[in-house]
C-alpha positions as CSV (number, residue, x, y, z in Angstrom):
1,X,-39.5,-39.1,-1.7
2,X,-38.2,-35.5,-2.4
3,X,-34.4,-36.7,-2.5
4,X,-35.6,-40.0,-4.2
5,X,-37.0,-37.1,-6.8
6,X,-33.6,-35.2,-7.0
7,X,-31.8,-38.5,-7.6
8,X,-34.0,-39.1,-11.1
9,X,-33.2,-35.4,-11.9
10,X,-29.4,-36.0,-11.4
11,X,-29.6,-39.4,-13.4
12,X,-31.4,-38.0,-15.5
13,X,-29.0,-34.6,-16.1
14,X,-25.8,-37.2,-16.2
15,X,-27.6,-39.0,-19.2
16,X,-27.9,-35.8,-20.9
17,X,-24.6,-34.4,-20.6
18,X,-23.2,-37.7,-21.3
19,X,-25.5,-38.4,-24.9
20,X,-24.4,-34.5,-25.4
21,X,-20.6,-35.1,-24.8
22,X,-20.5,-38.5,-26.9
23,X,-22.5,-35.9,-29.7
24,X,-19.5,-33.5,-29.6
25,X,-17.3,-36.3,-29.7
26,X,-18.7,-38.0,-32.6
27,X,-19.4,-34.8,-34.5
28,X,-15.9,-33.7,-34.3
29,X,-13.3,-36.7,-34.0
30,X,-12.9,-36.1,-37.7
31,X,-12.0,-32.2,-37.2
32,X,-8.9,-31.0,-37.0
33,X,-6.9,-33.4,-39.5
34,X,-5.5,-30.5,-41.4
35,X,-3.9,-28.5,-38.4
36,X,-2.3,-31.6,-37.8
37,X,-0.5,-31.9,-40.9
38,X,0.5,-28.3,-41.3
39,X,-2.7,-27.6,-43.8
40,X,-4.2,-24.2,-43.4
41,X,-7.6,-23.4,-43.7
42,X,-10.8,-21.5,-42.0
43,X,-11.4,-22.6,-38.4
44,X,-14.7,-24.7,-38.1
45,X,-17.4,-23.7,-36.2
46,X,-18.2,-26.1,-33.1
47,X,-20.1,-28.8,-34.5
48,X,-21.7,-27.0,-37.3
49,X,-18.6,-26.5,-39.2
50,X,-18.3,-24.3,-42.2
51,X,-22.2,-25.1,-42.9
52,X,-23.0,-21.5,-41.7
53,X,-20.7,-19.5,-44.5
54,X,-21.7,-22.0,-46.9
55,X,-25.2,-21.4,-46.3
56,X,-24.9,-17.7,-46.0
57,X,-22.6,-16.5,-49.0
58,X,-22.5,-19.5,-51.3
59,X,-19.8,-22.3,-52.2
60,X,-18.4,-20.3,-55.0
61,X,-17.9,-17.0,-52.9
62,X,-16.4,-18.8,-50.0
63,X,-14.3,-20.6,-52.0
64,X,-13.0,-17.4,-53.3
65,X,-12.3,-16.1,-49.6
66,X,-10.9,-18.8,-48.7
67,X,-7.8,-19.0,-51.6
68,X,-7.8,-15.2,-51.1
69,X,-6.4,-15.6,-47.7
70,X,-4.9,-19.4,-47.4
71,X,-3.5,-19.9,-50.9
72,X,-4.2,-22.8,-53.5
73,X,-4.3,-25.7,-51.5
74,X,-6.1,-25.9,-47.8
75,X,-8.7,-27.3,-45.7
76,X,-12.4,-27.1,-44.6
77,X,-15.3,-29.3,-43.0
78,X,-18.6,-29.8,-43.4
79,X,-19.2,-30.2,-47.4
80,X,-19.6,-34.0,-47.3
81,X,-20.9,-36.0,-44.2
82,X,-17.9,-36.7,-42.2
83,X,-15.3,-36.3,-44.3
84,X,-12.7,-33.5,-43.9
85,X,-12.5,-32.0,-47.4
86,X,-9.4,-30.5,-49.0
87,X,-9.5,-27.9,-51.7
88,X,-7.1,-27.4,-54.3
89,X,-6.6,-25.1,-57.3
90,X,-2.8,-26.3,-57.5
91,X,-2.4,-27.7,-60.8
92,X,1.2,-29.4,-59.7
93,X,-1.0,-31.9,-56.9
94,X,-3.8,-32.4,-59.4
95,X,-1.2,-34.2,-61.5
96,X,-0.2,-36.4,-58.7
97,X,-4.3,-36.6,-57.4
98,X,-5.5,-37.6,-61.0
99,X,-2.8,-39.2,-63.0
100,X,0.5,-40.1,-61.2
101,X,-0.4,-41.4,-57.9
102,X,-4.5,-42.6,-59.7
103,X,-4.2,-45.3,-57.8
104,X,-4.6,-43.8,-54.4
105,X,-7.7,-42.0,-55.4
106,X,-9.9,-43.6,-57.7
107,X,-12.8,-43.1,-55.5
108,X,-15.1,-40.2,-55.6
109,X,-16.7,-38.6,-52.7
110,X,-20.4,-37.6,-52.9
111,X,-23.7,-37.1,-50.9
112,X,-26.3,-40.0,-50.6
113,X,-29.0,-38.9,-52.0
114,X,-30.5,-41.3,-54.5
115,X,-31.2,-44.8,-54.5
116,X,-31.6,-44.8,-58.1
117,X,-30.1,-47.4,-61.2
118,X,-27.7,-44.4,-61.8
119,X,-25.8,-45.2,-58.8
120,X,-24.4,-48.6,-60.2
121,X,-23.2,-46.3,-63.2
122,X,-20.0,-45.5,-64.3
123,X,-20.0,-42.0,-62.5
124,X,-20.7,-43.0,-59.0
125,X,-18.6,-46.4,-58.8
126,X,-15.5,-46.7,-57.2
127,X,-12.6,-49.3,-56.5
128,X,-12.9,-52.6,-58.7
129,X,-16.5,-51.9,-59.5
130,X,-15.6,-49.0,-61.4
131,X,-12.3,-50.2,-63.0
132,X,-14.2,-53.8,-64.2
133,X,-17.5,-50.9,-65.9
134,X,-14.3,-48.6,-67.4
135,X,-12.7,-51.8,-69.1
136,X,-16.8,-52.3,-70.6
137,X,-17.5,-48.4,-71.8
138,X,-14.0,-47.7,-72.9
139,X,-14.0,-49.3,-76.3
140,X,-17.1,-48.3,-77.4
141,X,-15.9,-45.0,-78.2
142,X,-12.6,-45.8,-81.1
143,X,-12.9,-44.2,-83.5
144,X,-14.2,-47.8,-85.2
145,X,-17.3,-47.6,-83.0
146,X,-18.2,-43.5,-83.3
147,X,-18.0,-43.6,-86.9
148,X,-20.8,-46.4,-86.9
149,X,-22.9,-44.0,-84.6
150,X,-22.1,-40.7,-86.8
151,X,-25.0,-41.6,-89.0
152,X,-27.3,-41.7,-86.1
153,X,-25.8,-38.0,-85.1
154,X,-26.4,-36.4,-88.3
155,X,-29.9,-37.8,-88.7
156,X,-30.8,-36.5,-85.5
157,X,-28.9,-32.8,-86.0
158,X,-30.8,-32.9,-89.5
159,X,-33.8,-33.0,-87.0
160,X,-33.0,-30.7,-84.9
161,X,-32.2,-27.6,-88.1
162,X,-35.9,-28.9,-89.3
163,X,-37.3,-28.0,-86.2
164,X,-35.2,-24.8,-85.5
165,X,-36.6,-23.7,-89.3
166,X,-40.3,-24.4,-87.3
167,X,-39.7,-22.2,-84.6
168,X,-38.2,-19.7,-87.4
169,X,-41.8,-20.1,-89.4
170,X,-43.7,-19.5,-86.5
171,X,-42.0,-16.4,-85.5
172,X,-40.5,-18.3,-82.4
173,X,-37.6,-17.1,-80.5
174,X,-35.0,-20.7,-79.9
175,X,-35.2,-21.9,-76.4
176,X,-31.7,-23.2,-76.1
177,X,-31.5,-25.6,-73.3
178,X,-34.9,-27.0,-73.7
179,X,-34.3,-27.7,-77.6
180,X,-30.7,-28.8,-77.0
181,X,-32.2,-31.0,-74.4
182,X,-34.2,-32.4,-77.2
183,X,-31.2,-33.3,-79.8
184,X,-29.0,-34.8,-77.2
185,X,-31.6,-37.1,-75.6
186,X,-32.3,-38.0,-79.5
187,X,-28.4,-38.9,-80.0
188,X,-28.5,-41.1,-77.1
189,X,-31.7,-42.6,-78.2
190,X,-30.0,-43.9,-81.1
191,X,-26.3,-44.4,-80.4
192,X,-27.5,-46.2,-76.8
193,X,-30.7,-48.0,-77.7
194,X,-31.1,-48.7,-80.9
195,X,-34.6,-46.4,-80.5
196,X,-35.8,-43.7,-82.3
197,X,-36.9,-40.9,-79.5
198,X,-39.1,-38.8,-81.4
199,X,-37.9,-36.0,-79.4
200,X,-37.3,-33.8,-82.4
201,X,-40.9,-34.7,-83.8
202,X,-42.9,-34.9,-81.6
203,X,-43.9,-32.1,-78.9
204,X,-44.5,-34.4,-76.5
205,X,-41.9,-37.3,-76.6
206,X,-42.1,-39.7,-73.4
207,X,-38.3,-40.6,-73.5
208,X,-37.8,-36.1,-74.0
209,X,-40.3,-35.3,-71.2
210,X,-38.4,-38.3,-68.6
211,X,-35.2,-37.4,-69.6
212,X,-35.7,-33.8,-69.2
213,X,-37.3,-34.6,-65.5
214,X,-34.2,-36.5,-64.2
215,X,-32.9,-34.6,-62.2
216,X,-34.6,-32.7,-59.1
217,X,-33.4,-29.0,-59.5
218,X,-33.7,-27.7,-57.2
219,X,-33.7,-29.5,-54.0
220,X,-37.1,-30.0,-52.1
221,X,-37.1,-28.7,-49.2
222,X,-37.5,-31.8,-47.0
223,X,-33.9,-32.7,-49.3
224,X,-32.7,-30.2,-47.6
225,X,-33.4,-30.7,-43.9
226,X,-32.4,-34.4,-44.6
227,X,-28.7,-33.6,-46.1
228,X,-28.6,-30.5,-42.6
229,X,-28.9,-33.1,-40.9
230,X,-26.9,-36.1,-42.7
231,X,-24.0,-33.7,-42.3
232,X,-24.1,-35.4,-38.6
233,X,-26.2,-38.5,-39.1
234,X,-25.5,-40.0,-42.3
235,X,-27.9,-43.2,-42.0
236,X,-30.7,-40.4,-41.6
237,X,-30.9,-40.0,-45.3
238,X,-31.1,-43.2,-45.4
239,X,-33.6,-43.7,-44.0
240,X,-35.5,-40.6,-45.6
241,X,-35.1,-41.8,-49.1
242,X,-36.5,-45.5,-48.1
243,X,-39.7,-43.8,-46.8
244,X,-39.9,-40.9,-48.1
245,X,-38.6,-41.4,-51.5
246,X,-41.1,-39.5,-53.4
247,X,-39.9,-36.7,-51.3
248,X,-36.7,-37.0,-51.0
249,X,-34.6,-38.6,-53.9
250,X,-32.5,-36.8,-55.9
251,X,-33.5,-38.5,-59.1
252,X,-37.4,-38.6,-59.8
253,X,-38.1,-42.2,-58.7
254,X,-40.8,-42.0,-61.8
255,X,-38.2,-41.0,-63.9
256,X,-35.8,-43.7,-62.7
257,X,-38.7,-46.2,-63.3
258,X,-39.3,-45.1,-66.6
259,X,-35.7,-45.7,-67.8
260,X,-35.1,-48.9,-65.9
261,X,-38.3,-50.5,-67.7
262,X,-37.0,-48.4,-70.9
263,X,-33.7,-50.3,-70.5
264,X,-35.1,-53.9,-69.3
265,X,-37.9,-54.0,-72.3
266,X,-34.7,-53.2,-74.6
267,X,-32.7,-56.2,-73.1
268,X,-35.6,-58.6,-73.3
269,X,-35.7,-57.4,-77.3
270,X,-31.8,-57.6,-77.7
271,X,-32.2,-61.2,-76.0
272,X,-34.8,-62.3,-78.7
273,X,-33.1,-61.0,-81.6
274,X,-29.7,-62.2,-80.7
275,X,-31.9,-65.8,-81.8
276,X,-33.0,-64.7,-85.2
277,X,-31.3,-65.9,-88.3
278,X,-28.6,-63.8,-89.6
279,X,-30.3,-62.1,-92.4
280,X,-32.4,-60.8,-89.7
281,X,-30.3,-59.6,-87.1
282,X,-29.5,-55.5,-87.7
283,X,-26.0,-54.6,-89.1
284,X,-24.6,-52.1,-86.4
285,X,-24.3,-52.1,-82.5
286,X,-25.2,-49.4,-80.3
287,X,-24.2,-49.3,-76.6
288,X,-26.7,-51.6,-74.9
289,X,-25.5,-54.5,-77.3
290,X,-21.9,-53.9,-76.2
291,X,-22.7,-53.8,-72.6
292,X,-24.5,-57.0,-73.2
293,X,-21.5,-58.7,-74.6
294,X,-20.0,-58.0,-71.6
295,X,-22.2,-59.5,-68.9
296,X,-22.3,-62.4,-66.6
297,X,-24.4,-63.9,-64.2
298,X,-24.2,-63.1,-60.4
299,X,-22.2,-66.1,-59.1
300,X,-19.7,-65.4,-62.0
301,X,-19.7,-61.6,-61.3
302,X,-19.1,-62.4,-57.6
303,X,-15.6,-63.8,-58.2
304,X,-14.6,-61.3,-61.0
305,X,-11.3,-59.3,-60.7
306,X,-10.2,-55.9,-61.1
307,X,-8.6,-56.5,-64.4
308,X,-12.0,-58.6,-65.9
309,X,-13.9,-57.1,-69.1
310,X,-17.4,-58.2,-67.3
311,X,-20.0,-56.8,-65.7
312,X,-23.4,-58.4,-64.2
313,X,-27.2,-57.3,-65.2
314,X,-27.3,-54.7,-62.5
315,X,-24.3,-52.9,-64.0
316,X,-25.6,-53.1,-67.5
317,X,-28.3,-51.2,-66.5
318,X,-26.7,-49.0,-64.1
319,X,-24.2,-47.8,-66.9
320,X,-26.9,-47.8,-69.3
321,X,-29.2,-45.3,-67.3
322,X,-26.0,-43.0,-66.5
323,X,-24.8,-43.0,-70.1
324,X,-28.6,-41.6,-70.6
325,X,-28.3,-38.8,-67.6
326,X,-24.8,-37.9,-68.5
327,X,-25.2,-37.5,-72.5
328,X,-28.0,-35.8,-72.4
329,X,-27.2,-33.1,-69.1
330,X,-23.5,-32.2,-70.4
331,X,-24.1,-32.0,-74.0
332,X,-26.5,-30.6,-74.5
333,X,-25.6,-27.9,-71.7
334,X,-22.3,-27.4,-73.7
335,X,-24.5,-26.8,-76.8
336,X,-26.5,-24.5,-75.3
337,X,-23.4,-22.6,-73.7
338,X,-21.8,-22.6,-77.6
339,X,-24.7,-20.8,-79.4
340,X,-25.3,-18.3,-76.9
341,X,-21.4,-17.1,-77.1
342,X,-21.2,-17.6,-80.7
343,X,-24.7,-15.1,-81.0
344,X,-22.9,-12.9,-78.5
345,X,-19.7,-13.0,-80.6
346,X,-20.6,-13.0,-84.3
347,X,-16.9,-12.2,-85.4
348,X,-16.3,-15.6,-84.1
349,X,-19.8,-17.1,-85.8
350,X,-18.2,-16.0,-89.1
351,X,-15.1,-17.3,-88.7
352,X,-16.8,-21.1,-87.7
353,X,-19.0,-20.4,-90.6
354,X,-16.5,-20.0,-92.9
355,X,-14.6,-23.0,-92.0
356,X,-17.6,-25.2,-92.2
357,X,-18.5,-23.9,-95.7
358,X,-15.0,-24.8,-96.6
359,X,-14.7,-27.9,-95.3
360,X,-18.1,-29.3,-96.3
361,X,-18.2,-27.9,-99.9
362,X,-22.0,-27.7,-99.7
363,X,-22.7,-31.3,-98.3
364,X,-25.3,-31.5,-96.0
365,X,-24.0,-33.7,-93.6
366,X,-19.9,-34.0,-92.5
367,X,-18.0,-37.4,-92.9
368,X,-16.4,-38.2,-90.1
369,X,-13.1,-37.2,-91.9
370,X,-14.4,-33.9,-92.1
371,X,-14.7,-33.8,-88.4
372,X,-11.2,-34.0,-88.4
373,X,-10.7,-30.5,-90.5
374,X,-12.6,-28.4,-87.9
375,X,-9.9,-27.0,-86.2
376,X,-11.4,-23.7,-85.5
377,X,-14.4,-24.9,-84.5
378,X,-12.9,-27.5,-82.1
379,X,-11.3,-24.2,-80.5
380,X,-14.3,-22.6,-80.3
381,X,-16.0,-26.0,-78.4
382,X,-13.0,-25.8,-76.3
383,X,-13.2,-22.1,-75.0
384,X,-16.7,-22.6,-74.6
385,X,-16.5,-25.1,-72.5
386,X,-13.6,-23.7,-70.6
387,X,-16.5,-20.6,-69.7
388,X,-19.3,-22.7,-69.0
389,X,-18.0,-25.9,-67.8
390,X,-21.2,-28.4,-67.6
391,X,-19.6,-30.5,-64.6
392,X,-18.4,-27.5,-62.2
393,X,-16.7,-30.0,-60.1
394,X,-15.2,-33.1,-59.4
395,X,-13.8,-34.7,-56.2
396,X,-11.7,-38.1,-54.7
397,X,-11.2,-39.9,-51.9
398,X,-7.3,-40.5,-50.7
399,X,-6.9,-44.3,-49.5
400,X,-3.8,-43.8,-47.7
401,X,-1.7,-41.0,-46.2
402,X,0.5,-39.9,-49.0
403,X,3.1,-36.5,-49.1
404,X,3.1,-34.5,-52.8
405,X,5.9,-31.4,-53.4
406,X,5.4,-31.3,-49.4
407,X,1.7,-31.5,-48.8
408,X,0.7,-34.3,-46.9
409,X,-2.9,-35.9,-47.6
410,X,-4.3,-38.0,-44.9
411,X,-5.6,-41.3,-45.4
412,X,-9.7,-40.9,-45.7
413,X,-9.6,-37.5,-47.1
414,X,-12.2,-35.8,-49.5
415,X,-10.5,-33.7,-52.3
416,X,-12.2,-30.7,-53.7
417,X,-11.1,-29.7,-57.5
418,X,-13.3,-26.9,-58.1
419,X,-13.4,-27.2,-61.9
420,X,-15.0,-23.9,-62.6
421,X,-12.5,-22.1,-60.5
422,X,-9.4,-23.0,-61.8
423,X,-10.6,-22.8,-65.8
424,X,-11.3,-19.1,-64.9
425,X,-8.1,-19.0,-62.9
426,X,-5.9,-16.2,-64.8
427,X,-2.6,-18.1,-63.6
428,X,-3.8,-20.7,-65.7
429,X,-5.8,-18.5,-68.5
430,X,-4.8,-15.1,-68.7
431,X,-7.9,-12.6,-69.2
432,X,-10.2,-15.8,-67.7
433,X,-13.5,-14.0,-68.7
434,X,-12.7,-13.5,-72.3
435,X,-13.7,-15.4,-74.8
436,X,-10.7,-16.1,-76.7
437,X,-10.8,-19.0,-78.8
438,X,-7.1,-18.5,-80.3
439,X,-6.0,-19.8,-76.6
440,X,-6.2,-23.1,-77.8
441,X,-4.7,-22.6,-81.4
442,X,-1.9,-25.0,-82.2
443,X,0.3,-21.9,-82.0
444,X,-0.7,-21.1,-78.3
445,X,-2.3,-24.3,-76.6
446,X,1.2,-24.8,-75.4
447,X,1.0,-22.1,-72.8
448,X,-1.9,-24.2,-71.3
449,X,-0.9,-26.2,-68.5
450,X,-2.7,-29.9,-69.6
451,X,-4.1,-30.8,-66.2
452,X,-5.7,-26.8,-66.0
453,X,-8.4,-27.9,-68.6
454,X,-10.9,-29.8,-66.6
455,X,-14.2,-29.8,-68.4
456,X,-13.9,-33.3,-69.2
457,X,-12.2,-34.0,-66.1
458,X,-8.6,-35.4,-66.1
459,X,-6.5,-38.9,-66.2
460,X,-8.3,-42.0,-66.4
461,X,-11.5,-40.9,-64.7
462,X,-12.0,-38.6,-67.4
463,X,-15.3,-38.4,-69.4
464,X,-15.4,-41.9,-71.5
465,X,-18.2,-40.6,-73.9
466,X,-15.3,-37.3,-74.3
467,X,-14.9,-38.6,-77.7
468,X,-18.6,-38.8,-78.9
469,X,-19.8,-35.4,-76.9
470,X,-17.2,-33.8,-79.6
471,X,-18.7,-35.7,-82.2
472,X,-22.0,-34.4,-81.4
473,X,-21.2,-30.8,-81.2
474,X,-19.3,-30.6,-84.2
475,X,-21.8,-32.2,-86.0
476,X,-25.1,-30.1,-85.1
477,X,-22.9,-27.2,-85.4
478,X,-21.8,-28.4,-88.8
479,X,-25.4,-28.8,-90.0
480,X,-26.8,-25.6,-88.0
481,X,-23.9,-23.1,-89.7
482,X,-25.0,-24.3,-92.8
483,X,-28.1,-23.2,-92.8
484,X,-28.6,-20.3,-90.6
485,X,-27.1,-17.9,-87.6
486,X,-27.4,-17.4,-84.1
487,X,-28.3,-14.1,-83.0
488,X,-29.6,-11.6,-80.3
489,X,-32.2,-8.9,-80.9
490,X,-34.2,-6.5,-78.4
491,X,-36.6,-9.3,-78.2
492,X,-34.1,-12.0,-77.0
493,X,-33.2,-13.4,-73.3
494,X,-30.6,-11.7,-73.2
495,X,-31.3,-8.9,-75.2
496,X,-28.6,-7.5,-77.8
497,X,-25.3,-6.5,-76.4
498,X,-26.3,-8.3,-72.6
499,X,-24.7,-11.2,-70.7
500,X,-26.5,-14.0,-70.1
501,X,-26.3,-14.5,-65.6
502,X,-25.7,-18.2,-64.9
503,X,-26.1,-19.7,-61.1
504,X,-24.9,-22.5,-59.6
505,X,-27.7,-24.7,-58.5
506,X,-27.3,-28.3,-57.0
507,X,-23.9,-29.1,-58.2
508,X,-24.8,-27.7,-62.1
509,X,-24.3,-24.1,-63.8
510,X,-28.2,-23.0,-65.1
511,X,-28.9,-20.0,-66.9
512,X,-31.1,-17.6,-64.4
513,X,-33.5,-16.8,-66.7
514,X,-33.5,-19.8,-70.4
515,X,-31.8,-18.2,-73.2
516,X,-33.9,-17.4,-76.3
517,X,-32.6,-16.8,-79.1
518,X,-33.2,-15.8,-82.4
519,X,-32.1,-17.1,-85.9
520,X,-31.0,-15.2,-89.4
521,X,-31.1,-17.8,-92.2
522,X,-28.3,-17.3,-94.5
């Protein structure tokens, strides 16, 4: 019995060492990639990876380290499930990542960690799914179709100075972010929807409060734990945010609700009017009538190609909700970003000021002809964005093994463009932390190598809304110059002659502490 007791130990002890060496095998078959293609980079911990620098000094300091000592282009593990990642600041293989060699990496690389409408959006798709929703967006933003929505824009900036002029009555300081928030979830309210928002009128808008709650930031903790230990297990998050979604998805599954009924109740209205007489039906299109125009059943979606102009219902909702999450999170971040550096540089202020003034000629609202004349302005959007970039990063997936200027990228790859790293790269931009809008005068944007400039990404997985984001800023800038100036007092977050500290939280730049401001009507 004793021996017949040793013999269940030893099984027993062979089944553990075996589940343990199939771990270790599993957990690093993927490891090692780089060495074999002459790729520097950081040697991985057993198992674990990189997780344990990341975790301990921060993706942005290790990232620092890490070009510090293996140059602009090398290789680490452990930032994505199972997927060897490699990092580049090296403007010369961006070109061939992003534009010349597209083809080979259209695909994005990302953590699961929603199941929300979102995901069958233009910013998460990949291969034909994301070429056939591209075809869809990309014309509504000529130059046709944005000077249909510009009214919209400058009835919700007019909102926006009325409500400023409140907090000015009231002896309020301006919470940027939150009351940027509320202007860019009006815009897309109106340009998307058809809808008005009343996010600038009322305190308590629905669409403003959902919108604002999109995004979980920052992670729960249970998040956490779940992407610790996806890094190994992927189907593990799976299964937490099928459970546990409450808990665990990225996106506020109320949220996500909200918007999904938002966008259906809108379709079942579009369907009814598109049977009303002409007289009727309303004169101009906004988004979701476009995307509608576009769609097809199931069965006919199911044998659509890569080149098709169609999309089925689930993608008409899916691009609909990201166009919502992505108008509303970059623009109005890049608003918030604009104000604070023009407050902290009112040399600049007075030279946007004075452009406006002339180009307007006292009208209260630019054509979009005039938008065309800001060219000082447009700089001034441009550096701005070049300091606070609202999407720090971007990445891709390479399909097959391919060599660029000697640098061979394996086949299944991740690639890492750490966007705000190379804008503040001062090989790229000489004196990176100074605000210098004359860097992109037409007398110096020469000197600035194209592909550098990321903040709307690059090539043709750029920003489609790029266009209309510009519109936006010039126009609530337009109508806020006119009226008033941004500035910082001993009372202000930060106060007079401070920098405002920004972090990086869950993929997005946040001010530590909301910036107030206060305002000097002219």
């Amino acid at each position: 019995m004793f021996i017949s007791f040793l013999d269940d130990i030893s099984i027993l002890l062979l089944l553990l060492i075996g589940l343990l060496t199939a771990f270790y095998l599993y957990a690093t078959s993927y490891v090692g990639v780089f060495k074999s293609v002459g790729i520097p980079g950081p040697a991985p911990w057993p198992i674990i990876n990189h997780i344990p620098e990341l975790k301990k000094h921060g993706l942005s300091k290790m990232l620092d380290e890490w070009r510090g000592k293996y140059g602009k282009t090398y290789g680490i593990y452990g930032m994505f499930p199972r997927y060897p990642t490699l990092v580049t600041f090296d403007s010369r293989l961006l070109e061939h990542i992003m534009i010349k060699d597209f083809d080979n990496f259209v695909d994005r690389v990302g953590r699961n960690t929603s199941k929300s409408a979102v995901l069958e959006g233009l910013f998460f798709l990949n291969g034909d799914h994301w070429r056939r929703s591209r075809h869809v967006l990309s014309p509504m933003f000529t130059a046709g179709k944005l000077k249909q929505m510009l009214h919209h824009v400058n009835t919700s900036a007019g909102q926006l100075v009325s409500l400023m002029l409140k907090h000015k009555e009231e002896g309020k300081l301006i919470p940027l972010k939150a009351i940027a928030s509320r202007y860019t979830s009006d815009v897309i309210a109106r340009v998307g929807f058809g809808i008005d928002s009343l996010a600038l009128t009322e305190e308590k808008s629905e669409f403003a409060y959902n919108i604002g709650n999109f995004i979980r930031i920052p992670a729960t903790r249970l998040q956490d734990i779940l992407r610790t230990i996806g890094e190994f297990f992927p189907p593990i998050m799976n299964f937490g945010l099928k459970y546990f979604n409450e808990q665990v998805d990225a996106i506020l599954p109320e949220t996500n609700n909200y918007f999904v009924s938002l966008i259906n109740d809108a379709i079942e209205r579009k369907i009814k009017e598109k049977n009303m007489p002409d007289k009727a039906k309303k004169a101009h299109l906004d988004m979701l009538d476009m995307l509608l125009e576009a769609e097809v059943d199931d069965k006919t979606g199911s044998q659509l190609t890569a080149a098709d102009r169609k999309i089925t219902r689930k993608y008409v909702i899916g691009n609909s909700a990201i166009l919502i999450l992505a108008a509303f999170e970059t623009t109005s971040t890049a608003l918030s970003s604009i104000l604070y550096l023009l407050a902290r540089h009112p040399d600049v202020q007075d030279k946007v000021i004075e452009e406006i003034d002339g180009v307007l000629q006292g009208k209260v609202q630019p054509s979009y002809e005039d938008l065309g004349k800001l060219e000082y302005t447009t700089q001034v959007i441009y550096e701005s964005l070049r300091m606070f970039p609202p999407s720090p990063d971007v990445t891709r997936r390479a399909q097959e093994t391919r060599t660029y200027n000697g640098v061979t990228i394996p086949k299944g790859v991740a690639i890492f463009i750490p966007i705000y790293k190379i804008v503040k790269d001062p090989e790229y931009f000489p004196e990176p932390f100074k605000f210098d809008p004359d860097r992109f005068s037409p007398q110096r944007k020469s000197e600035i190598d194209p592909i550098s400039f990321l903040p709307f990404g690059f090539g043709r997985r750029q920003c489609v809304a790029k266009r209309l984001a510009l519109m936006e800023l010039k126009v609530v800038l337009c109508q806020l110059l006119s009226k008033m100036r941004f500035v910082q007092t001993d009372k202000t977050e930060p106060q007079l002659g401070n920098d405002a500290e920004y972090i990086h939280v869950d993929g997005f730049f946040i001010a530590k502490k909301p910036i107030e401001l206060d305002i000097v009507l002219r």
